[in-house]
C-alpha positions in Angstrom: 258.4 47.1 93.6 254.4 46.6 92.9 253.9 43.7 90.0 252.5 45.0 87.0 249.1 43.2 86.2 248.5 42.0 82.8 246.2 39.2 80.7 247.6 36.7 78.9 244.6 34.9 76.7 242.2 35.8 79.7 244.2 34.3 82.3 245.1 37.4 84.8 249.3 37.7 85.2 252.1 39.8 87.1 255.1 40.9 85.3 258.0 42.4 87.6 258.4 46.2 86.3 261.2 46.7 83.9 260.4 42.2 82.8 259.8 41.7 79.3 256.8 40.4 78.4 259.0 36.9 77.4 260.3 36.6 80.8 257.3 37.1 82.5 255.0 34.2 80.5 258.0 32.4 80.7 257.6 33.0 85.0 254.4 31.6 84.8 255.0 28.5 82.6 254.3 29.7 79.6 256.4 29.3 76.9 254.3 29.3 73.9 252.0 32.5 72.5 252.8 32.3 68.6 251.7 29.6 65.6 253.4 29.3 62.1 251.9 30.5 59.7 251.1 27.4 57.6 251.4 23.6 60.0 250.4 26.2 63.1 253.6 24.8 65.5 253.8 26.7 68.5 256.7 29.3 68.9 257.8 31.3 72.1 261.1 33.0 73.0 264.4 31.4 71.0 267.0 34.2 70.9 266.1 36.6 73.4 267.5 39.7 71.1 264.6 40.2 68.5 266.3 38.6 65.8 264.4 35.9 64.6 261.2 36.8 65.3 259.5 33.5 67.2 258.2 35.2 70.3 255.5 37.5 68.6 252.5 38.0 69.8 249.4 40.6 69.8 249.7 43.3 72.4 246.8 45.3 73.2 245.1 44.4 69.5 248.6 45.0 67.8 250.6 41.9 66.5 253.9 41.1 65.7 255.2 42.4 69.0 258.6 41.3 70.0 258.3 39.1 73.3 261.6 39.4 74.1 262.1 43.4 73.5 258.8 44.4 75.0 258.4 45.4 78.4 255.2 44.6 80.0 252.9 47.4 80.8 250.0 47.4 83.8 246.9 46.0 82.1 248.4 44.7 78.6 246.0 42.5 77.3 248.3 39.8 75.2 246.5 37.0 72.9 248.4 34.1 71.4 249.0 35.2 68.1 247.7 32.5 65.1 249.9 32.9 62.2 250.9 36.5 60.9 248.1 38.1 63.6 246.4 39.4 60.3 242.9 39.0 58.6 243.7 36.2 56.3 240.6 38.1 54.6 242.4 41.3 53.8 
């Protein structure tokens, strides 16, 4: 099997195909990509079954992706995710 390439906040990556996107920052010794919303702590992966929602992150633009659930595609870009991942503007 060829490793999926993907970015993880600029830094190039390889995901095994069929790894979640948790499993594969968590193969390259990363185990946070999230901040709370209001004392910014970090969050990664916790439950591994998309329940309580720790291991979000922005996919390709898009936040609030599930870590844990989402399969890493070749050339995801992925960005730690500050907060909600919204415009605290809008």
């Amino acid at each position: 099997m060829t490793p999926h390439r993907f970015t993880f906040d600029g830094t190039p990556l390889t995901a095994v195909p069929g790894q979640t996107l948790a499993a594969a920052l968590w193969a390259a010794g990363i185990t946070s990509w999230r901040t709370t919303r209001h004392q910014r702590a970090p969050r990664g992966a916790f439950c591994f079954i998309g329940t309580c929602h720790d291991c979000l992150a922005t996919v390709n633009g898009r936040p609030n992706q599930r870590a844990c659930l989402l399969p890493v595609r070749p050339g995801d870009t992925v960005t730690t995710q500050e907060g909600t991942g919204h415009d605290p503007a809008r």
